[in-house]
C-alpha positions in Angstrom: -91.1 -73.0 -11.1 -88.5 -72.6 -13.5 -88.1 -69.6 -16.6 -84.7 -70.7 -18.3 -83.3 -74.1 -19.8 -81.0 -74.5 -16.4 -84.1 -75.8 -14.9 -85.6 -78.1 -17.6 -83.8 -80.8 -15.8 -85.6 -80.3 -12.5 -88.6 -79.5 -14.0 -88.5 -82.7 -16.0 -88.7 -84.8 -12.7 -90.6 -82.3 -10.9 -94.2 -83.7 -9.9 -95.9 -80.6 -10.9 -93.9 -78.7 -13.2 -94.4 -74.8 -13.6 -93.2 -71.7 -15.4 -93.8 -68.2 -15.3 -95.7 -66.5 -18.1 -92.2 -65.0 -19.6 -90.0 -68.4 -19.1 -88.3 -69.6 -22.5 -90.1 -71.3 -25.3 -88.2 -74.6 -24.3 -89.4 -74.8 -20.5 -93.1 -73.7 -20.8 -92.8 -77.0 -23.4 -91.5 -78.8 -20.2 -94.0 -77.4 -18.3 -96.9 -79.0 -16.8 -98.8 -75.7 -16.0 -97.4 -71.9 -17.4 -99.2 -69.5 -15.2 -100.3 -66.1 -17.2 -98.2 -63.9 -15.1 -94.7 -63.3 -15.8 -91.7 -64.1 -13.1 -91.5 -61.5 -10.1 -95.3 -60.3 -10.6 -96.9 -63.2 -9.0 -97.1 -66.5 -10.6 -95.3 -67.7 -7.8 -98.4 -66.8 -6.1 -100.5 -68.3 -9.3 -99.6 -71.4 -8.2 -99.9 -71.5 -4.6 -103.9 -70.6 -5.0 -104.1 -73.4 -7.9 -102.8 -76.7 -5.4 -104.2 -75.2 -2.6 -107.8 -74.7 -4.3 -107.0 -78.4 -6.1 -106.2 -79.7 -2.4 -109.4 -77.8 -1.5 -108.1 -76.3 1.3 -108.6 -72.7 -0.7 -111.3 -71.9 2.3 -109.2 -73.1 5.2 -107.0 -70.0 4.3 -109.3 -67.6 3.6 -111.1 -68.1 6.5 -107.8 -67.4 8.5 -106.9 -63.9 6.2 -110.8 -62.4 7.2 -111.3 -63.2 10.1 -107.0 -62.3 11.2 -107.1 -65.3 13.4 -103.8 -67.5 12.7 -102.9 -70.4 14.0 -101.2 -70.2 17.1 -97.3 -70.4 16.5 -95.8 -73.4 18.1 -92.2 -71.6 18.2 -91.2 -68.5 19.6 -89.9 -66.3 16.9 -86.6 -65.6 16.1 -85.2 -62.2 17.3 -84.6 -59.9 15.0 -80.9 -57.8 15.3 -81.6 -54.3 14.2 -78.4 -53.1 12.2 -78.2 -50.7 14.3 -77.6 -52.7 17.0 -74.6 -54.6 16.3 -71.4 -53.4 17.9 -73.4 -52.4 20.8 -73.5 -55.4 23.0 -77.1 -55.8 22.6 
C-alpha cells in the first residue's frame, strides 16, 4: 500500500500492488488495485477483506469474530509496563 511517488518503486515489484483512494495520480497508475477509501480511513482494511475473501478464507474469520472464539494463543503475551510504573521497581 503505497500513496506517494517514494513508493512506486516498491510497488512496482510488489506482487499485489495497492493504493489508497487519495494516493497520487502517478502511483494509483502503478497500482494493481486503488481501494475507494482514502489513507487512514480504512483501505488498509479494504484490502485485507479482498485477499482474504480471494483466498476464501473470508468465513474462517468471520466465524471466529461471532462466535468470540479465537484461536488459542501459542505464546504468553508480552507484559505490558504501565507508565506509571517505571521508576518503581515494578
Amino acid at each position: 500500500m503505497g500513496d506517494d511517488w517514494t513508493d512506486i518503486p516498491v510497488l512496482k515489484r510488489a506482487g499485489l500492488a495497492c493504493a489508497p483512494a487519495n494516493a497520487l495520480p502517478e502511483v494509483k497508475k502503478a497500482a494493481h488495485f486503488v481501494a475507494a477509501k482514502d489513507g487512514g480511513t480504512g483501505a488498509v482494511r479494504e484490502v485485507c477483506d479482498l485477499v482474504l475473501k480471494s483466498q476464501g478464507r473470508w468465513g474462517t474469520v468471520m466465524d471466529y469474530v461471532e462466535s468470540a472464539h479465537w484461536p488459542e494463543i501459542k505464546k504468553d503475551p508480552m507484559k505490558i509496563v504501565r507508565f506509571s510504573q517505571l521508576g518503581r521497581g515494578k
